[in-house]
N, C-alpha and C positions, 0 to 999 in steps of 0.2 A: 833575504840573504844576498850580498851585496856578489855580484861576479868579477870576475878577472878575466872575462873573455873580451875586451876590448886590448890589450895588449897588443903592439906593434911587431912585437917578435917576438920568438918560444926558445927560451935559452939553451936548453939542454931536454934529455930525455926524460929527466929527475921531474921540470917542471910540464913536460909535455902529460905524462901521466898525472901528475897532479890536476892537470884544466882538465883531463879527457873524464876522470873521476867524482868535479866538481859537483854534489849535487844539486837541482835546484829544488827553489823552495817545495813544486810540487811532487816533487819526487819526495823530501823529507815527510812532508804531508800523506800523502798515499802510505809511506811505509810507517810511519804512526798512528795509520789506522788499521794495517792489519798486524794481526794477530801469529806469534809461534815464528820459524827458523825459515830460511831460506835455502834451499838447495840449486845450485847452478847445474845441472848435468852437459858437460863436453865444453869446460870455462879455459880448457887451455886455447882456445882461437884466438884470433886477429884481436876480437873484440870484449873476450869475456873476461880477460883480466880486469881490465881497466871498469867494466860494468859489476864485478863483484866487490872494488873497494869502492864504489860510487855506492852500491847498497847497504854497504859496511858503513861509511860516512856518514849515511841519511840516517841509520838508524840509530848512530850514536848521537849525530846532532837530534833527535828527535826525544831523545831518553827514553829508546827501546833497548832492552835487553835482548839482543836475538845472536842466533848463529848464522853464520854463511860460508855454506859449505861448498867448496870448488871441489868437483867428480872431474876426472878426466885421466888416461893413462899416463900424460904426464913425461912425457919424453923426454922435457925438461927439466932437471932436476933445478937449475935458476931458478925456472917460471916457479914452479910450488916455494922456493923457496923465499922468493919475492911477493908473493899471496900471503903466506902467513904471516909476511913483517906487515901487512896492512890488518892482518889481524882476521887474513880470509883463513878457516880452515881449510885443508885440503885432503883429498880422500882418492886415492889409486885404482882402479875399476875399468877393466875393459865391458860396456856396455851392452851389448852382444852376447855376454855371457849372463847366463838368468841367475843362476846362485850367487855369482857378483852383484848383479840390478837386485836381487832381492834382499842382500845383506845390507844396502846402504840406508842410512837413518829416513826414518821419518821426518817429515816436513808439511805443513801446510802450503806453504807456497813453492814451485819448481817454475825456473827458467830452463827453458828446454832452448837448449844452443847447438847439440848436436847434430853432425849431417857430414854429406860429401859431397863436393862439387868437382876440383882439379883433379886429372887425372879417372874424371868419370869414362873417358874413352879407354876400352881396354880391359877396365875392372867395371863392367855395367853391375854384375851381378850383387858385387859388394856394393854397389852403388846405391839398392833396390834396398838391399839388407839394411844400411844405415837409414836411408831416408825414409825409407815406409816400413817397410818390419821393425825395425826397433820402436817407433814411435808408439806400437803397440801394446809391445813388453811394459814400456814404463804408462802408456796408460794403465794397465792393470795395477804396476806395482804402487802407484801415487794415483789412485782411481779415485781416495775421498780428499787431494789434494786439491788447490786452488794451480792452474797451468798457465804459462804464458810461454807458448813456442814460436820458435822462430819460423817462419818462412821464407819467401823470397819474389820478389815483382815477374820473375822469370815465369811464372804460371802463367801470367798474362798474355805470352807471346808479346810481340811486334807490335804497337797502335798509330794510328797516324799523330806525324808529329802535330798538324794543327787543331787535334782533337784535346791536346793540353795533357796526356798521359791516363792511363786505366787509371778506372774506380772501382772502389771492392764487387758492386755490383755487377762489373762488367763480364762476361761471358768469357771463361775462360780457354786460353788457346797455346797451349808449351812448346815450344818446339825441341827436341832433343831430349835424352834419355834421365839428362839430368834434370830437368826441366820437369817430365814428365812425374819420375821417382820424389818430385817435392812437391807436385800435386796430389800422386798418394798418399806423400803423408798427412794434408791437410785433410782428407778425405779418411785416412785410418784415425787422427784424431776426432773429427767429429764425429765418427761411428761411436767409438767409445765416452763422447764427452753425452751422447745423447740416449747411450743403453744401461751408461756408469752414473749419470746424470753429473756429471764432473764438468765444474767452472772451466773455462779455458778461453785465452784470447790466441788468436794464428797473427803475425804478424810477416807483412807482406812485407819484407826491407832491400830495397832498393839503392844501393851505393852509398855505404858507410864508411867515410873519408878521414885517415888521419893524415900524420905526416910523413909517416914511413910507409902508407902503404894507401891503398883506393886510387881510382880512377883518373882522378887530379894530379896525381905524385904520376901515373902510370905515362900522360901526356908531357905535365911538365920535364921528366925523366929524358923523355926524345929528343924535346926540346933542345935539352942541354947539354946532350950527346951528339946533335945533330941529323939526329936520324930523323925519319919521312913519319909524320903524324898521319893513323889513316883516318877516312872521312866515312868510312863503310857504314856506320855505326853514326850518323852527324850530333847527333842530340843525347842530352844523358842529365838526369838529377844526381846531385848530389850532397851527399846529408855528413855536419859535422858529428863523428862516433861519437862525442859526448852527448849530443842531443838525441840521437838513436839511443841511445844506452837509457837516460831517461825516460823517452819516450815506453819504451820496453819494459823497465819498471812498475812505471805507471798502469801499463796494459794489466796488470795484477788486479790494480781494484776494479777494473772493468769486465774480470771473466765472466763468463754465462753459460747455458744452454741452451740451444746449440753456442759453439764457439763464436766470439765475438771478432771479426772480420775488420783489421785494422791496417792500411797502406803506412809505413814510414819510408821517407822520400824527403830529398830537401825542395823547396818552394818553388827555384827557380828553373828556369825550361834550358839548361846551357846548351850553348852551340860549341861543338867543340872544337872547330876552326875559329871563332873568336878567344875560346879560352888557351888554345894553341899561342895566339898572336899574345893575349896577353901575357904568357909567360915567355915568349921571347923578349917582349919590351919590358920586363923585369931583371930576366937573365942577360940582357944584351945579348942575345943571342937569333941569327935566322933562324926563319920556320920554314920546313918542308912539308907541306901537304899532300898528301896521297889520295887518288880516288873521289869522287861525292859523294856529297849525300843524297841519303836517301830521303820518301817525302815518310818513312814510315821510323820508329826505334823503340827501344824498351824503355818505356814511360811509366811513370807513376805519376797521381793525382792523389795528395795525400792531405788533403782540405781538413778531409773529416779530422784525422791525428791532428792538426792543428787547433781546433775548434774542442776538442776534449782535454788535449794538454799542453795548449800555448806556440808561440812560433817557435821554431830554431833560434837560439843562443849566436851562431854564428852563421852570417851568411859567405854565398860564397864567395864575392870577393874578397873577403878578409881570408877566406880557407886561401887563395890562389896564391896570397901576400905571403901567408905566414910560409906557403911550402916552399915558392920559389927561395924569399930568405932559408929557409931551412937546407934547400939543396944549395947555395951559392955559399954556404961555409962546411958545406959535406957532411950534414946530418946525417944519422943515421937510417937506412932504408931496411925493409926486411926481404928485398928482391923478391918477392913473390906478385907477380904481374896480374891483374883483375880477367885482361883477356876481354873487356870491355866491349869490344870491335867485330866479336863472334854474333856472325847473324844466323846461323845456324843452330846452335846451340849445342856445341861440342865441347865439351872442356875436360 
């Protein structure tokens, strides 16, 4: 299947969705081999729209017959209603509540996307409840299902930058509450993937960048406001969300028992005071640095996800291009800041 990710520039939101959707050939492939409906549980995020019409696409260019069903409360009445013109169902459900989670249909396959990060200072408790209690509830509820959950690089803690970023192998070390509460849940799913004997892959996702929103947009944004880029934080991967989205699909045909332990991360090791300077010399605009760096950051080594399903579609100088163009005609943003530069792990 021929891509459209070499493009110079992302015209509008119409086609940004479109590319973030695309799926590629092995995404079509994986979902033409398995079998029965897809369930997304918590698809209204950043990323799970655009990852349930990507599943939708594959499976119609595949000629599968399936369902894909978007769960999530849904605050937006848009978002559901821009789901279903892709032909995603959608289904209203606070997750939390058990006679909810056990009303929802059966499915062979579930992407598990729910969680809480912002705003983890404050509300720990709900924090705990989303990311490690609930993962429990729907283990049972989809126990003879196939699982592919989200996680997040953040288990890792800190690595040295010259170590080239954690490997799934690596010893894990969280710092902060938030941190922590997505370690239990990887740890509440394996308990049940290995007492339920239930498939499941945990994906470890590390900076999934569009254009309205991730870590890239979060710098370039200073940039061209003028404001002090900081350096707390020097180093940082970053993965374009349509390649994350596949990559995450994919992890489907790779479930197991115990769960199969999979890094998504983009390739390259960015420095963010050079990615800084290059969006000032895109924006025309001075860079203000803030602070150093440190010789340590939250890294991922995500080798292995490339060797099972191919490189990233877009690297990231083409990401840096498309944003700056994207902010220099006042594309759309969704203000909501990554918070990248927390070395603590407060958010």
């Amino acid at each position: 299947m021929a891509s459209s990710h070499q493009k110079t520039s992302v015209r509008d939101i119409e086609e940004l969705d479109e590319l973030l959707s695309e799926p590629t050939d092995a995404v079509i492939g994986t979902l033409a081999a398995l079998d029965d409906d897809i369930v997304i549980l918590g698809v209204g995020g950043k990323m799970g729209p655009t990852l349930a019409r990507m599943a939708k696409r594959a499976s119609e260019i595949a000629g599968v017959s399936r369902r894909v069903i978007g769960v999530s409360r849904f605050s937006s009445s848009e978002l559901e209603s821009q789901l279903q013109m892709w032909g995603v169902e959608t289904l209203r459900c606070d997750l939390l509540e058990p006679k909810s989670l056990s009303a929802l249909p059966d499915a062979a396959n579930i992407i598990y996307m729910a969680g809480m990060k912002f705003g983890t200072t404050g509300q720990e408790s709900r924090t705990w409840a989303m990311n490690s209690f609930l993962p429990g509830l729907v283990s049972e509820r989809y126990r003879k299902s196939r699982i592919a959950a989200f996680s997040t690089g953040n288990v890792y803690g800190l690595s040295p930058v010259s170590g080239g970023g954690s490997r799934e192998d690596d010893t894990l070390n969280p710092a902060g509450e938030y941190a922590m509460s997505c370690l239990g849940r990887e740890r509440i799913f394996e308990h049940f993937s290995r007492t339920n004997h239930t498939r499941m892959s945990i994906l470890r996702l590390n900076y999934a960048t569009e254009l309205r929103y991730g870590v890239l947009v979060d710098i370039a944004q200073r940039v061209y406001a003028g404001q002090p880029v900081s350096l707390s934080m020097g180093y940082l991967n970053a993965i374009w969300q349509g390649d994350a989205s596949a990559m995450s699909l994919q992890a489907l045909g790779i479930a197991s028992v115990p769960p199969f332990l999979i890094n998504i991360a983009g390739p390259e090791l960015l420095s963010v005071r050079r990615v800084a300077e290059q969006f000032g010399e895109r924006l025309h605009k001075p860079v203000r640095l803030e602070g150093q760096e440190s010789a340590d950051a939250l890294l991922s080594n995500a080798k292995k996800s490339y060797e099972l399903f191919g490189h990233p579609r877009v690297e990231a100088n083409q990401l840096i291009a498309w944003i700056a163009d994207w902010l220099s005609r006042d594309g759309a943003t969704l203000a909501k800041p990554t918070h990248f530069e927390e070395r603590a792990g407060r958010f």
